[in-house]
C-alpha positions as CSV (number, residue, x, y, z in Angstrom):
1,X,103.1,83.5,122.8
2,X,103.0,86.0,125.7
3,X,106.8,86.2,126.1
4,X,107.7,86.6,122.8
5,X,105.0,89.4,122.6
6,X,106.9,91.1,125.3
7,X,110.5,90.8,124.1
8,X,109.1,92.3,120.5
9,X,108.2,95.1,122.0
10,X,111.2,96.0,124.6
11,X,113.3,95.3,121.3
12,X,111.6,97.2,119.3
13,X,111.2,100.3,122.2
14,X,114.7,99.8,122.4
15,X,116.1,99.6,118.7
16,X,114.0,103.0,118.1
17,X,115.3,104.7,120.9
18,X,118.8,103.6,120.1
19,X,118.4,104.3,116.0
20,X,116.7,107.9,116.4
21,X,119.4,109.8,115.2
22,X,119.9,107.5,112.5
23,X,116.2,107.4,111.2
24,X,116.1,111.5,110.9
25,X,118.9,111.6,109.0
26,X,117.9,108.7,106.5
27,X,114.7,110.7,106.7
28,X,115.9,113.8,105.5
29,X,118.3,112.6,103.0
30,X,115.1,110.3,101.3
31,X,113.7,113.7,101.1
32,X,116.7,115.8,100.0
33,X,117.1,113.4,97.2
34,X,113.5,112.7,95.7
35,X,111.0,114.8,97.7
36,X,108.0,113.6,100.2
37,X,106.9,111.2,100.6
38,X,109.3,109.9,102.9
39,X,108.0,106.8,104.1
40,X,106.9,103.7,101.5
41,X,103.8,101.8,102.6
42,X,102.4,98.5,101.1
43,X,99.7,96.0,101.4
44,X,101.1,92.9,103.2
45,X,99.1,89.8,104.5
46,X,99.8,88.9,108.0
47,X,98.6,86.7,111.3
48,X,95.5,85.0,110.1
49,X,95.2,86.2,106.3
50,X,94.7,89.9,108.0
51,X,96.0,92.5,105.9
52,X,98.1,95.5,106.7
53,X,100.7,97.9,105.5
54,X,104.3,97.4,106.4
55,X,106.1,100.8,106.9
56,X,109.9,101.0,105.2
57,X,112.0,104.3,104.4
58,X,111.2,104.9,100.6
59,X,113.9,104.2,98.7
60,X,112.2,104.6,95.0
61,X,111.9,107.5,93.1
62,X,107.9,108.8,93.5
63,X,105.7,108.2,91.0
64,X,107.8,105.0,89.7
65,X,105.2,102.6,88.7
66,X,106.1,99.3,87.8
67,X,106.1,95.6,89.4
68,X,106.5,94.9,93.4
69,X,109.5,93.5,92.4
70,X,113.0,95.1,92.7
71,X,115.8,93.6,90.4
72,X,119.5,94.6,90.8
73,X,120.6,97.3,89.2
74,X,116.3,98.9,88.9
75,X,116.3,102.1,87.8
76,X,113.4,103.1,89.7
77,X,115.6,102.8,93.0
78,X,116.8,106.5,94.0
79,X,120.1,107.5,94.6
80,X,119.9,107.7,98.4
81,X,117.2,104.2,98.4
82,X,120.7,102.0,97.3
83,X,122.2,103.5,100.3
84,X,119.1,102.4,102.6
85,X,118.5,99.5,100.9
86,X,122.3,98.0,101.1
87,X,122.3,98.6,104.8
88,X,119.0,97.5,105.4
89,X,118.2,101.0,107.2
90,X,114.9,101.1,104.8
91,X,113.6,98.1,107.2
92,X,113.9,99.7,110.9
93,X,110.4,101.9,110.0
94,X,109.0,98.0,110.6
95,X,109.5,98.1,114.2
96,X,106.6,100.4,114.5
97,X,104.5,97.9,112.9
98,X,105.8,95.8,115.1
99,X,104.5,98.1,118.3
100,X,101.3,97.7,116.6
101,X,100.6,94.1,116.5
102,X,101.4,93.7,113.2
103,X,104.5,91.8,113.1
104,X,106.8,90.5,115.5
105,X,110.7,91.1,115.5
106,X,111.5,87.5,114.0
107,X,109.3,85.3,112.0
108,X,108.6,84.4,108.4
109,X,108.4,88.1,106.3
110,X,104.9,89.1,104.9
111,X,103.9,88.9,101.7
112,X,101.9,91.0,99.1
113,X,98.6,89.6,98.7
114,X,99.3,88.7,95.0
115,X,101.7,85.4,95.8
116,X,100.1,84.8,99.0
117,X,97.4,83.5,96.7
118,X,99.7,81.4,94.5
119,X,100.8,79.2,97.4
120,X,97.5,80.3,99.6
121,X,97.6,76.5,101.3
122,X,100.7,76.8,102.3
123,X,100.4,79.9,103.8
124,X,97.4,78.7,106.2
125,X,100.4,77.2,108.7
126,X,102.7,80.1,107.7
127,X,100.3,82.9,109.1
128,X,99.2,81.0,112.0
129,X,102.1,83.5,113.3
130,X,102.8,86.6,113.4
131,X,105.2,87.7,109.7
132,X,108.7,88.9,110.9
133,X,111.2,91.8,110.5
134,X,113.7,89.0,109.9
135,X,113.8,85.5,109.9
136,X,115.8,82.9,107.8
137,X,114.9,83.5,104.6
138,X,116.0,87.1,105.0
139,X,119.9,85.8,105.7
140,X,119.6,83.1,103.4
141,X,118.5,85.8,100.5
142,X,120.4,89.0,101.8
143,X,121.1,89.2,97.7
144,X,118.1,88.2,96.1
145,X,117.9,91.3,94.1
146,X,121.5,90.1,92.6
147,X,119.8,86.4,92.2
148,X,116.8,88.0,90.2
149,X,119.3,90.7,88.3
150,X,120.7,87.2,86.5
151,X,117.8,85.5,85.5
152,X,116.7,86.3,82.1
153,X,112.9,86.2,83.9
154,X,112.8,87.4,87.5
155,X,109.6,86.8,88.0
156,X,109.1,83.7,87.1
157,X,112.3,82.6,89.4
158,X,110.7,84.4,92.1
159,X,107.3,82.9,91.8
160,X,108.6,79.3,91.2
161,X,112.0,79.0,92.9
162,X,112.5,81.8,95.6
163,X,109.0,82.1,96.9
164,X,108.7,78.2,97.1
165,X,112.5,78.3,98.9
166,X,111.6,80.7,101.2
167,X,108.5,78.6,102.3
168,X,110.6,76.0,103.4
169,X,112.8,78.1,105.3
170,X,109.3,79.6,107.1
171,X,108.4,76.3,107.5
172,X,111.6,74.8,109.3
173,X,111.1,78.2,111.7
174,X,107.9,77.4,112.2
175,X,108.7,73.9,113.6
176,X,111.8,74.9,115.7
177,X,110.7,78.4,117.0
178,X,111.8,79.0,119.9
179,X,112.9,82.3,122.2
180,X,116.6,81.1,121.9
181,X,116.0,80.6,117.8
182,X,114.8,84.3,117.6
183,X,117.8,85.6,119.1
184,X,120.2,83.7,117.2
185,X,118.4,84.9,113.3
186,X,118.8,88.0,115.4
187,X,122.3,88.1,116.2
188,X,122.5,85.9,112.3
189,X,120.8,89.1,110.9
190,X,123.1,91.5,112.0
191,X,126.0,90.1,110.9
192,X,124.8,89.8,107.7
193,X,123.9,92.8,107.2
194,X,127.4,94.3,109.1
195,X,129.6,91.6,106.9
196,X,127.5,90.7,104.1
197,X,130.2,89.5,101.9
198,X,130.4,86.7,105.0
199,X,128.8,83.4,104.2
200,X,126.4,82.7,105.9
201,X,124.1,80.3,104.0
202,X,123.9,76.8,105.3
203,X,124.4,73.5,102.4
């Protein structure tokens, strides 16, 4: 859609702009704390099964190893990373991806290739768009890494409850997308990431 093409990328010209200041200094401090690299890239699976690597502010300590996914309270998360990752300033390195075609500002968030193959017929509808910065499942789940924390097997309840959840949520945008939609998980996302105590989550 040519107009939401165009809004992604005055946003995202914007939101840099505006967030300069802010990315140097969560730049240096990554790098005062744990060293270069400072910038975390990883294979996601986009628009059309095409793969590419998102771009976040690392927030692990280097050489960490280990699964893709984070847990509450992982040890491999850096001092400074809790910091990024709490206010969700580890994300705004996206909006470059975003200038490149990779993602747009809203829509359903990319996945690593590994469970885009468990649930691989789903995803044929799901990535008939572009993946997202934010979308729905990213309010609904501001504290999945608390949700996984508690479960005696994280990834078995992200394979075969939160992944499946979040589908449904990318499905329902999907469906109801619409310029207006965007702008309201925007203005949802922000607040949940200004107040997250605040519940947002619908029944």
């Amino acid at each position: 859609m040519l107009l939401k093409r165009c809004v992604d990328l005055a946003l995202s010209i914007v939101i840099l702009l505006l967030v300069s200041p802010v990315l140097m200094v969560a730049a240096l401090a990554v790098w005062l704390d744990s060293g270069l690299p400072v910038f975390f890239r990883q294979e996601r699976v986009g628009l059309r099964f095409s793969h590419f690597h998102i771009l976040k502010f690392r927030t692990m300590r280097v050489q960490s190893g280990g699964p893709s996914l984070t847990v509450g309270g992982d040890s491999r998360i850096s001092n400074v990373g809790r910091i990024l990752r709490f206010t969700k300033i580890d994300e705004f390195p996206q909006f470059w991806n975003v200038l490149r075609g990779e993602m747009s500002v809203v829509g359903p968030r990319p996945e690593v290739p590994e469970y885009v193959e468990l649930y691989k017929e789903r995803y044929r509808s799901i990535l008939a768009v572009r993946p997202g910065i934010t979308d729905l499942a990213s309010i609904y789940f501001r504290d999945e890494e608390a949700i996984l924390a508690r479960s005696r097997d994280p990834l078995s309840e992200y394979r075969e409850r939160i992944l499946p959840a979040k589908l449904d949520l990318a499905d329902k945008y999907i469906r109801e997308r619409s310029v207006v939609g965007d702008f309201a998980i925007i203005v949802r996302t922000a607040i949940a990431t200004l107040f997250p105590d605040a519940s947002l989550r619908q029944n």
